[in-house]
C-alpha positions as CSV (number, residue, x, y, z in Angstrom):
1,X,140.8,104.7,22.3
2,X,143.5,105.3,20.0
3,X,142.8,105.7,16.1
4,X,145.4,102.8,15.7
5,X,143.9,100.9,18.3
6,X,140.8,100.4,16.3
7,X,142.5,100.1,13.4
8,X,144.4,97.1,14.4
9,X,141.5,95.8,16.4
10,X,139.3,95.6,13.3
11,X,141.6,94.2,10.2
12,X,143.0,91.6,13.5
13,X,140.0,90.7,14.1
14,X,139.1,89.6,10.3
15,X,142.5,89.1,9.2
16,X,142.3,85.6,8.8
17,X,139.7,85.1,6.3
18,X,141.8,86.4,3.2
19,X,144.8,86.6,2.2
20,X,143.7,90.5,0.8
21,X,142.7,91.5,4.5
22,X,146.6,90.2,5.9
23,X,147.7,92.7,3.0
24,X,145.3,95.3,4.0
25,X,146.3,95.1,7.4
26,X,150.0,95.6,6.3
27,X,149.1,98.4,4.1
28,X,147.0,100.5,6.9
29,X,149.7,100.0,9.4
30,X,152.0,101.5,6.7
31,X,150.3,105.2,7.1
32,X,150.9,105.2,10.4
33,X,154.6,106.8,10.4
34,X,154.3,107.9,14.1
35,X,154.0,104.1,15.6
36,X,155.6,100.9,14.8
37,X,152.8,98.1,14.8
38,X,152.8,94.1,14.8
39,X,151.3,91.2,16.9
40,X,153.1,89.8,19.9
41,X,154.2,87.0,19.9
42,X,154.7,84.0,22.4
43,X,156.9,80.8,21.1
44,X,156.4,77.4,22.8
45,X,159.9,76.4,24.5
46,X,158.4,73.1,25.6
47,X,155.1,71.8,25.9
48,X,155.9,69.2,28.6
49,X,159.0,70.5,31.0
50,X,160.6,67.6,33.3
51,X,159.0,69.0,36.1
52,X,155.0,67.9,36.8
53,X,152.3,70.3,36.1
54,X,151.5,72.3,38.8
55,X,150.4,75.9,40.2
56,X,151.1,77.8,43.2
57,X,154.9,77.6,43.1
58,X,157.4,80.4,42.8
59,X,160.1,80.9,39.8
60,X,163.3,82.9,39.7
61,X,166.5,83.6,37.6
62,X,169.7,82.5,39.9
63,X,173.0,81.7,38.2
64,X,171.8,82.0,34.4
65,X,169.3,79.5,35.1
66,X,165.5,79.3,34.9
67,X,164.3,77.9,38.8
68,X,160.5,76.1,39.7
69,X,160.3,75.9,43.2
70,X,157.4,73.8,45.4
71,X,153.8,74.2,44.1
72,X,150.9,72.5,43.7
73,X,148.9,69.9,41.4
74,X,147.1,67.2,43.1
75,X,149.6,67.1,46.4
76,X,151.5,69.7,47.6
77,X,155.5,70.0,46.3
78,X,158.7,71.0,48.0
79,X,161.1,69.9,44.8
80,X,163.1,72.2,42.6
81,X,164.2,72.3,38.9
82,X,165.8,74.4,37.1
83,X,166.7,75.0,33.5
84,X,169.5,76.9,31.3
85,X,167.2,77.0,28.5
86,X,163.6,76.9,29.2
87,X,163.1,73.5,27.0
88,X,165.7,71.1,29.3
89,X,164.7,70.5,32.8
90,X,167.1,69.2,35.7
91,X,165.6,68.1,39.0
92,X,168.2,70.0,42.0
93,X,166.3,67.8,44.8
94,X,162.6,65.7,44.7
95,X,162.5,66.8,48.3
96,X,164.0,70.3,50.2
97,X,164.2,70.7,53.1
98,X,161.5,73.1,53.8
99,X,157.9,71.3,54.1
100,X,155.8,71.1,50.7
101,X,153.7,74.2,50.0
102,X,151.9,76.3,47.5
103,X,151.3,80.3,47.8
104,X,155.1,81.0,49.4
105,X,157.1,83.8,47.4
106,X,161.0,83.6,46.5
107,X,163.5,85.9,45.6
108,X,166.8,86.2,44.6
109,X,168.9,87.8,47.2
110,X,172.4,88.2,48.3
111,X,173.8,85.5,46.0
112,X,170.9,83.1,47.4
113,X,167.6,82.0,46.3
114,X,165.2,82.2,49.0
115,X,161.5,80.6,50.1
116,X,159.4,82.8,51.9
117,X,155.9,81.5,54.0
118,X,153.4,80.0,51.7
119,X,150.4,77.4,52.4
120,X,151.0,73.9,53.5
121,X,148.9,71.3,55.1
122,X,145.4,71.0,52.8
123,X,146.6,74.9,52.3
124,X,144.5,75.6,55.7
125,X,148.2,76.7,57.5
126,X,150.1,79.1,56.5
127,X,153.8,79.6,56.9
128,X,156.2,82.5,58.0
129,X,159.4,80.6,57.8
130,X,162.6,81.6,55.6
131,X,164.7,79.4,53.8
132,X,167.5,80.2,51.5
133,X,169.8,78.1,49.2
134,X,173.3,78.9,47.2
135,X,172.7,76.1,45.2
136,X,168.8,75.0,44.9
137,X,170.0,71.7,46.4
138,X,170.5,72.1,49.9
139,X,168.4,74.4,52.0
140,X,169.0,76.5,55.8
141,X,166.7,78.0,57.5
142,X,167.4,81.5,58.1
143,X,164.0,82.0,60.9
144,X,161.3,79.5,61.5
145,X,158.8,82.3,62.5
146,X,159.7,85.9,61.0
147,X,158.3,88.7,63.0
148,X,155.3,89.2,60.2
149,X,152.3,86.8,60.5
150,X,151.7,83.7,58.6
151,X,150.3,83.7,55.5
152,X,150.1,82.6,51.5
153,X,149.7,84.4,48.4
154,X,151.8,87.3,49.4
155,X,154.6,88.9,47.3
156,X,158.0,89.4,47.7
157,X,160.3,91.8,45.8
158,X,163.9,93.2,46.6
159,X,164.1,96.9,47.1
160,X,167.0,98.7,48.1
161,X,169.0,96.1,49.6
162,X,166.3,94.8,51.6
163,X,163.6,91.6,51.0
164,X,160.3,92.8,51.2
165,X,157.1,91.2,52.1
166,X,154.0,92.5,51.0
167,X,150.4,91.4,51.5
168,X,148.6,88.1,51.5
169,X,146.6,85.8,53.1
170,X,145.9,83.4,56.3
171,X,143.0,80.9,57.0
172,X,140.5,79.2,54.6
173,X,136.9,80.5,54.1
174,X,135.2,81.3,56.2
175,X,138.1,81.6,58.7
176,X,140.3,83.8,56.4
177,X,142.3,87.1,57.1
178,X,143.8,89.1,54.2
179,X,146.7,91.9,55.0
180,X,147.8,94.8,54.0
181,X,150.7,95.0,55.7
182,X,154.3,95.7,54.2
183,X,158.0,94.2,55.9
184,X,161.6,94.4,55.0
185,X,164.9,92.9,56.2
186,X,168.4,93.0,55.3
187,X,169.5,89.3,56.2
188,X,165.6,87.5,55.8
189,X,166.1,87.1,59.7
190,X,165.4,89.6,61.4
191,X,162.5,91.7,59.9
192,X,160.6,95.0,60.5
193,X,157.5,96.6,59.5
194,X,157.6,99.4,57.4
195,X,153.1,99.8,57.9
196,X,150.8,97.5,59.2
197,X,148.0,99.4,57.0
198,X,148.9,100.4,53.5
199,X,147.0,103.0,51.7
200,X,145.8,100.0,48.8
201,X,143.1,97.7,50.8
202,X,143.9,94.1,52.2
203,X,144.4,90.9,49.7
204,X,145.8,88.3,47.9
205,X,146.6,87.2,44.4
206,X,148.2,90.5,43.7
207,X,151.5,90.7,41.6
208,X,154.6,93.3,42.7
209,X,157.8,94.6,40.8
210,X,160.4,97.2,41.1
211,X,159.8,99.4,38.6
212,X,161.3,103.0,38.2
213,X,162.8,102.8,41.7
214,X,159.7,102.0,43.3
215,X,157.9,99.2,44.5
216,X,154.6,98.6,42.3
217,X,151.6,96.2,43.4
218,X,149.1,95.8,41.1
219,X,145.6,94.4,41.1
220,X,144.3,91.3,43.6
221,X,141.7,89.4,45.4
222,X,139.4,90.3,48.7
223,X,137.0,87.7,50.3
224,X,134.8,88.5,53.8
225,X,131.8,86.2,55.4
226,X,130.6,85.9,58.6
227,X,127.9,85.3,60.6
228,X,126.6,88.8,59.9
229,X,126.8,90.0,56.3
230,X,126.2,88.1,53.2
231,X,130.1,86.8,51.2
232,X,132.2,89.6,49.3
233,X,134.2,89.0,46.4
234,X,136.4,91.7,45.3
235,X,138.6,91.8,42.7
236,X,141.1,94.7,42.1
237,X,142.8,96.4,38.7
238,X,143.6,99.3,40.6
239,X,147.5,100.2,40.5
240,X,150.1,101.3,43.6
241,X,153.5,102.4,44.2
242,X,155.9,103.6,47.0
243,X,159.5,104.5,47.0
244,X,160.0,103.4,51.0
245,X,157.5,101.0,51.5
246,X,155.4,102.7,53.9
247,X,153.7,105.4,52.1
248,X,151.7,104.4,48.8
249,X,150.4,106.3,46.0
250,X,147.6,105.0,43.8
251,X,148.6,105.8,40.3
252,X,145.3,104.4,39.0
253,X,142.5,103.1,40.5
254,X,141.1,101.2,37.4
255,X,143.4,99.7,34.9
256,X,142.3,99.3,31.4
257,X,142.8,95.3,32.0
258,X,140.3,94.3,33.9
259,X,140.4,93.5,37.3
260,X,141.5,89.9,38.6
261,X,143.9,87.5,40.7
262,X,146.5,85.0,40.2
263,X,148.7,87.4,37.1
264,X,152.1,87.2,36.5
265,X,154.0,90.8,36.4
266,X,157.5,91.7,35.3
267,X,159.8,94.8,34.5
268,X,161.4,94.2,30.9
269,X,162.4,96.6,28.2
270,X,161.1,99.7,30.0
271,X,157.8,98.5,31.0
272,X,155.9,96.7,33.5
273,X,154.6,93.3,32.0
274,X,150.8,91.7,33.1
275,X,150.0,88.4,32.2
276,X,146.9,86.5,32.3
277,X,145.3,85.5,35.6
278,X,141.5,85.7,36.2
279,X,138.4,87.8,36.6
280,X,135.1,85.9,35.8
281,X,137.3,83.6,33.4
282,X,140.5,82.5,33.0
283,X,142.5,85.0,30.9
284,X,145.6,85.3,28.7
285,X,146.1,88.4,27.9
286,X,149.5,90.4,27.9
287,X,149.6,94.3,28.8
288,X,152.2,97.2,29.3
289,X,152.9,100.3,30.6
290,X,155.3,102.2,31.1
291,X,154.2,104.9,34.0
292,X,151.7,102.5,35.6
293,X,149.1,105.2,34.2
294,X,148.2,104.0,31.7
295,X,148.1,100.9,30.1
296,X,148.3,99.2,26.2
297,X,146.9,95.8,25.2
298,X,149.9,93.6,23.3
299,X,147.5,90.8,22.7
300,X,144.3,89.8,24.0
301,X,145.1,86.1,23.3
302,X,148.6,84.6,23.6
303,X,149.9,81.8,22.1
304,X,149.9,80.3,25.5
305,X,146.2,78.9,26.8
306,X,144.2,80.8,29.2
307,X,145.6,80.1,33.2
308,X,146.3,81.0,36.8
309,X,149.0,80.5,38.9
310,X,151.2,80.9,36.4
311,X,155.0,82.2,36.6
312,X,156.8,84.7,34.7
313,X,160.2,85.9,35.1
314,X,163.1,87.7,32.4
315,X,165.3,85.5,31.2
316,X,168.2,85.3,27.7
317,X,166.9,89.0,27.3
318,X,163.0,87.2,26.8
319,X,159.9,87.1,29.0
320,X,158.9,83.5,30.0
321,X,155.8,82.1,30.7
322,X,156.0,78.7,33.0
323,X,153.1,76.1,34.2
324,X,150.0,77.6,36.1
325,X,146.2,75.9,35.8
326,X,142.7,76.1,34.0
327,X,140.8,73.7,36.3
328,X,141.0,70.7,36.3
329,X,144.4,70.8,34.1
330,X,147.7,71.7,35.3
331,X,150.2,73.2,32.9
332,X,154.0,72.5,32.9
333,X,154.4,74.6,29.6
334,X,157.0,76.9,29.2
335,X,156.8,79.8,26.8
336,X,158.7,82.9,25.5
337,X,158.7,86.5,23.9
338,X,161.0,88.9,23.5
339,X,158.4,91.8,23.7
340,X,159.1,92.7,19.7
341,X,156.0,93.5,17.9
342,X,154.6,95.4,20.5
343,X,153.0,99.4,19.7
344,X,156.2,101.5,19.8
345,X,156.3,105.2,19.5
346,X,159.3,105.4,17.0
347,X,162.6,107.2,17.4
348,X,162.4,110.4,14.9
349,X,166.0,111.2,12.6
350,X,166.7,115.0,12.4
351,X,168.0,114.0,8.7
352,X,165.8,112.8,6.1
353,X,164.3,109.6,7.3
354,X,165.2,106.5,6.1
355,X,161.8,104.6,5.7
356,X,162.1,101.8,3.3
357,X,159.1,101.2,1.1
358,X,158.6,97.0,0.9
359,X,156.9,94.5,-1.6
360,X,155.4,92.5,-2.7
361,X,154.0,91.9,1.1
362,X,153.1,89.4,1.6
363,X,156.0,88.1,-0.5
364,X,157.0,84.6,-1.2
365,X,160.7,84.0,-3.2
366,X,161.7,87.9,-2.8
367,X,161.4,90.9,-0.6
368,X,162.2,94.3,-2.9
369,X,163.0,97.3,-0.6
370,X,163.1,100.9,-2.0
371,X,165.6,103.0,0.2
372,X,165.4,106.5,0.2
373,X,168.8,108.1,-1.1
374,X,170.4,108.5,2.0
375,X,170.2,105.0,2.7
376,X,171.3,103.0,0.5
377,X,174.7,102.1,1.8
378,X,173.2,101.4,5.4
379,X,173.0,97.9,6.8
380,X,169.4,95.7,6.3
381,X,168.4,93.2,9.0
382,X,165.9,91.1,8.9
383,X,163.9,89.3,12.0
384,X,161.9,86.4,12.5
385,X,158.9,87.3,15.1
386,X,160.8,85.3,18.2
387,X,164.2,88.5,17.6
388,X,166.4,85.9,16.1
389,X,168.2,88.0,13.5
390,X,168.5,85.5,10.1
391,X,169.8,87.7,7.1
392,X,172.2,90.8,6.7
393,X,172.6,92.8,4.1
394,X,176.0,94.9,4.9
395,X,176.2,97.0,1.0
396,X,174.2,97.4,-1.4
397,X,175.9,96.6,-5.0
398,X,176.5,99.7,-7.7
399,X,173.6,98.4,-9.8
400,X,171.9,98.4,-6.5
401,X,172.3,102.3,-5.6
402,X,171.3,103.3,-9.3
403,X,168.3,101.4,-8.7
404,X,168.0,102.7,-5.3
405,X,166.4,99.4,-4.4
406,X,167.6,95.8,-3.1
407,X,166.2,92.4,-3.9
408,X,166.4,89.7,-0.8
409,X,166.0,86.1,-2.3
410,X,163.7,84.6,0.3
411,X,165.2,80.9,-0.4
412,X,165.1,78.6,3.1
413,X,163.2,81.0,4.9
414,X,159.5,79.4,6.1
415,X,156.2,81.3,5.6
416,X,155.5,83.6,8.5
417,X,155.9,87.2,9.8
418,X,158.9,88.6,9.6
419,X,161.0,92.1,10.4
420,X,163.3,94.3,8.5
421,X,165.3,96.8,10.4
422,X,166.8,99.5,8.6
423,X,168.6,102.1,11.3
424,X,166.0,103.1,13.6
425,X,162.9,101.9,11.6
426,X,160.9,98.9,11.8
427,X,158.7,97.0,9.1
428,X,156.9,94.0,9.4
429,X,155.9,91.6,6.3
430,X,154.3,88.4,5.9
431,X,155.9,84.8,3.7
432,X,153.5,82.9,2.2
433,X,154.8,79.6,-0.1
């Protein structure tokens, strides 16, 4: 583990109980030139979207909007909403034409949004029908039985102008049949296998992304009983890729998150993105990486409550949280971060850096930066922790550059953590009133 790992891990951990340990924590982050450090974190959009709580559904980005699709709280769904904001939800139709279901998949595709297979009927049938929309409202049926077998809690991605199908499940315990199997079409109608036996082992529950021009699946659930051997659980934090499809390459075996089913995984800013999901317990956790190698911790606990069968997609240049469930509750929560805080390695100048020294920190009416020489006629920005920029400072006055230092009257700005950006550099400090 990381020297800075434990460091953060240990002044996070006690943070809370002074005010002296926040400004410890500050301070000890400040002699850490090589890496950029503060918390993650996740801003509530909406508590309680227009759409029911619900898990099991699917959720895209299609014509700058936010899209739920189908799912499943106490029945099973086959509405869809959708959302140019995250906190304002529109219902496109109470009733699609394809049957109500939980476990399908959906992609964006060739100007469409598309339904693929999923779980219907007491989730004991599953589906291999393809449905596509221009519009979320009305609904054709590209095939009614795709050449791949039916199933739930597969993935779907789009890779090189193709939809691919990956994984999954069919049956209920003890009748159940996990795959490992991988398809791809051009038009969602007519579809072909690209290996009916990946390298990774058959399940569900797993998340995929494309990533680095390569299709990624990551972690996932096994189950087996019969008549003959005793039930076996398997959960997965091992870590594959391919660049066609058919031939995969383990890049890890075991993650440093630990290994579960039902996470949400996207590709923002560089990285791949894992969100909660479960192992022995629900979890809500957020990790990166950007190799699928190795892997770094953002937060252990997000703002958003421990779930499953959650969604995440990128959206507004944020990553979004929707919905998902801690039995017995459903969630129809909706949540956002724009990934800043997060352990960077930072950019070095070839001239003298420009670090600014800060204080007091935490500060209250005032923030007083020291630039270096060099710097003082460069541009300030300051943050608040969701990216929203909220102050610039474009010159620094002739009094100013004698002083080699600028005041920033904190007036109207509410206590929290905050950012200061000056060129390439990065500091975080804390408002108190």
């Amino acid at each position: 583990m990381k020297l800075s790992t434990i460091i953060r891990n240990f002044f996070t951990k006690h943070a809370s109980r002074t005010r002296m340990a926040t400004f410890l924590l500050t301070a000890v982050f400040s002699l850490l030139p090589a890496f950029l450090f503060a918390q993650m974190e996740w801003i509530c959009a909406t508590d309680s979207a227009g759409w029911l709580p619900r898990g099991g559904y699917t959720s895209v980005v299609f014509d700058n909007k936010i899209w739920v699709i189908g799912g499943y709280d106490t029945i099973l769904r086959n509405d869809v909403w959708y959302s140019i904001d995250g906190m304002n939800w529109l219902c496109a139709t109470d009733s699609a034409e394809w049957s109500p279901r939980t476990g399908h998949a959906s992609v964006v595709f060739d100007n469409k949004i598309w339904v693929l297979g999923g779980c219907s009927v007491n989730h004991t049938t599953g589906d291999n029908d393809v449905w596509f929309s221009t519009d979320g409202v009305n609904w054709t049926c590209a095939t009614d039985s795709a050449e791949w077998f039916r199933r739930g809690a597969h993935t779907a991605v789009i890779f090189n102008n193709n939809i691919w199908v990956i994984g999954g499940t069919f049956g209920y315990p003890p009748l159940i049949h996990f795959y490992n199997d991988v398809w791809f079409s051009t038009n969602g109608v007519n579809w072909y296998c690209a290996t009916d036996s990946s390298e990774w082992s058959p399940r569900d529950g797993q998340t995929s992304v494309v990533f680095d021009n390569k299709i990624w699946i990551l972690g996932g659930y096994y189950f087996h009983e019969d008549n003959d051997t005793i039930p076996v659980f398997l959960l997965y934090n091992d870590v594959w890729n391919s660049t066609d499809g058919a031939n995969w390459i383990c890049a890890t075996d075991s993650a440093e998150w630990s290994k579960r089913d039902g996470h949400t995984m996207v590709s923002f800013n560089n990285k791949m993105w894992i969100m909660g999901g479960m192992d022995s317990s629900y979890r809500n956790d957020v990790w990166y990486s950007g190799n699928g190698v190795n892997w770094i911790r953002a937060t252990d606990s997000a703002g958003w409550s421990a779930r499953v069968g959650h969604k995440s997609v990128v959206f507004n240049g944020k990553i979004w949280i929707t919905g998902g469930y801690h039995m017995p509750y459903y969630f129809n929560d909706v949540w956002y971060s724009t990934g800043l805080g997060i352990e960077e390695e930072s950019t070095k100048l070839d001239a003298e850096p420009l670090t600014p020294e800060i204080y007091p920190n935490p500060a209250r009416s005032f923030l007083a930066i020291r630039l270096p020489p060099t710097a003082y006629r460069s541009t300030l920005k300051l943050f608040d922790i969701s990216g929203k920029l909220i102050k610039v400072v474009n010159k620094v006055t002739s009094a100013q550059e004698h002083k080699q230092e600028v005041r920033i009257s904190l007036k109207g700005i509410n206590q929290g953590i905050y950012f200061l950006k000056l060129g390439t550099e990065v500091k975080k400090f804390l408002v108190v009133k």
